[in-house]
C-alpha positions in Angstrom: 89.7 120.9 89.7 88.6 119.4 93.2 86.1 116.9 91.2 89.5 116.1 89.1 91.8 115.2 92.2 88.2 113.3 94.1 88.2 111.0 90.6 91.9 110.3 90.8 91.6 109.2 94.0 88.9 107.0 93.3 89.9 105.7 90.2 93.6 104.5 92.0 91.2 103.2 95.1 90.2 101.2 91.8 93.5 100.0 90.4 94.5 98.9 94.0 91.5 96.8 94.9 91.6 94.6 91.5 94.9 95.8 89.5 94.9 92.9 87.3 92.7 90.3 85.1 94.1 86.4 86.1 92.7 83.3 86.9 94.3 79.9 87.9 93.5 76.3 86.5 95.0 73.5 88.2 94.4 70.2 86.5 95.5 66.9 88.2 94.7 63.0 87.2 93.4 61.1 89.8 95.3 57.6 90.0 92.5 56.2 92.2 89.3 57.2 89.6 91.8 57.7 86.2 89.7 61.2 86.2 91.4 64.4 85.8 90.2 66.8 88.6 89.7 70.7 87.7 89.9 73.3 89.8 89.4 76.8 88.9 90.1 80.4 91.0 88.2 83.0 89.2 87.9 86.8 90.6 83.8 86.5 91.1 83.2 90.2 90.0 84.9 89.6 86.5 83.3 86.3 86.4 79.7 88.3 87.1 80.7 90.2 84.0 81.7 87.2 81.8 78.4 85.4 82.7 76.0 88.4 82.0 77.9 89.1 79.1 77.7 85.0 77.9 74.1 85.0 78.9 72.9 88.8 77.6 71.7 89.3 81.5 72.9 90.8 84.7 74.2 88.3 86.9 74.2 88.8 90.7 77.0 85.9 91.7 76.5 86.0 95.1 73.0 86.9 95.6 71.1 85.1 93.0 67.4 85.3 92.5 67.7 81.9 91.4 71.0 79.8 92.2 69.8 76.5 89.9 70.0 79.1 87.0 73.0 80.3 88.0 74.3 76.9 88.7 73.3 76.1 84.9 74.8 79.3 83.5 78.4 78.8 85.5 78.2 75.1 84.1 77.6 76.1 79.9 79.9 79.4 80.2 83.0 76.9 81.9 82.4 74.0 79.1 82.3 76.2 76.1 85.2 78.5 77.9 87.6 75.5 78.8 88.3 72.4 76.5 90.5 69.8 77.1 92.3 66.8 74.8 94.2 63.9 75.3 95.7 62.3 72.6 93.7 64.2 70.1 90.7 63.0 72.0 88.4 65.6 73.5 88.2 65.3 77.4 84.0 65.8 78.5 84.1 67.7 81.2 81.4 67.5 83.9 80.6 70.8 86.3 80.9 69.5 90.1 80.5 72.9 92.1 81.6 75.8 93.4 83.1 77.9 96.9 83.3 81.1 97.6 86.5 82.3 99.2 86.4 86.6 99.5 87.3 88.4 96.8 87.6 85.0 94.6 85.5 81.6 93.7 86.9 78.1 93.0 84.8 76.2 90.6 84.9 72.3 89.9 85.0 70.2 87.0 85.9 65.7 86.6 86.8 64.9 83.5 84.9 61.3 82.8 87.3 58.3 83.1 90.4 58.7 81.1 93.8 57.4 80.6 97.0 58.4 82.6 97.9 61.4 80.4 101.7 62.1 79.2 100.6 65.7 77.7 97.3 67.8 77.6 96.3 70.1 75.4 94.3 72.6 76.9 92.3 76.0 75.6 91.3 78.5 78.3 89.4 81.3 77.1 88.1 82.8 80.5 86.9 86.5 80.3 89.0 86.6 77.2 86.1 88.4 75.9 85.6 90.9 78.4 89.2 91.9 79.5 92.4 92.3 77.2 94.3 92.1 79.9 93.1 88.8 81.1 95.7 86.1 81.5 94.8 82.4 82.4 97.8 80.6 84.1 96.7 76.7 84.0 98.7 74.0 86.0 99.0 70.6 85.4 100.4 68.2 87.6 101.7 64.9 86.1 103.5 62.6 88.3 105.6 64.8 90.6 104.3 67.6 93.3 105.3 70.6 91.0 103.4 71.2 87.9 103.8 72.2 84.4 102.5 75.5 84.1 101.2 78.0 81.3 99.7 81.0 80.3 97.1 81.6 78.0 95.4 84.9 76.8 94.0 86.7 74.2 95.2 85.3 71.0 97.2 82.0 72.5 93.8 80.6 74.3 95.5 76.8 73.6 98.2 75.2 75.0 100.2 72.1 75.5 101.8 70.6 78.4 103.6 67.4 78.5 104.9 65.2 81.3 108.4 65.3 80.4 
């Protein structure tokens, strides 16, 4: 019975350090460079399991034996995970970077040059693989300061957002 109560306790330790399965894409044109600028907040431990899972290894994110590898792993699992169209027109996407922030990563993508878009259709299928609760909210900002937002999950991985 004691080893019953020490697991409950453990297990709600558990469900209060990382309750939930979300991400956040924010995707904004850039007037100045007509590219549209991605920026992605990713938990780092459910990315870890996403990656090994994508790549059939164990990934250590924040230690790696070798960060080029890891670099080139992040880059293929975010291009085959997120795709983006304008006008019915594919969006290549280009992997910039990443920074680690506690508990959470922001990664980078620039789309190459592309017109002002008036709507963007978008699929995020992030962890969608490893977690059935995951949920993907993805922002995009148009002209104005607050953005047109969505979620996306497990069976509705694309969406559309349009300026007006």
């Amino acid at each position: 019975m004691q080893q019953f109560y020490l697991y409950m306790i453990s297990l709600g330790w558990l469900v209060f350090a990382h309750p939930f399965h979300i991400s956040l894409t924010e995707i904004k044109w850039n007037a100045e460079t007509e590219h549209l600028e991605i920026s992605q907040k990713i938990f780092w431990d459910d990315l870890e399991i996403g990656l090994g899972d994508f790549h059939d290894e164990s990934i250590d994110f924040l230690n790696p034996s070798n960060k080029d590898k890891l670099n080139k792993q992040i880059e293929s699992y975010l291009k085959e995970k997120n795709m983006i169209w304008i006008a019915d027109k594919t969006v290549p996407l280009n992997f910039i970077g990443y920074e680690v922030e506690e508990d959470a990563a922001w990664f980078y993508l620039e789309s190459e040059k592309v017109n002002e878009p008036t709507a963007v259709k978008i699929k995020n299928s992030l962890l969608l693989d490893d977690f059935p609760d995951q949920k993907n909210v993805v922002q995009v900002y148009f002209e104005s300061k607050s953005p047109k937002s969505i979620i996306l999950g497990k069976g509705k991985e694309i969406g559309i957002l349009k300026k007006n």
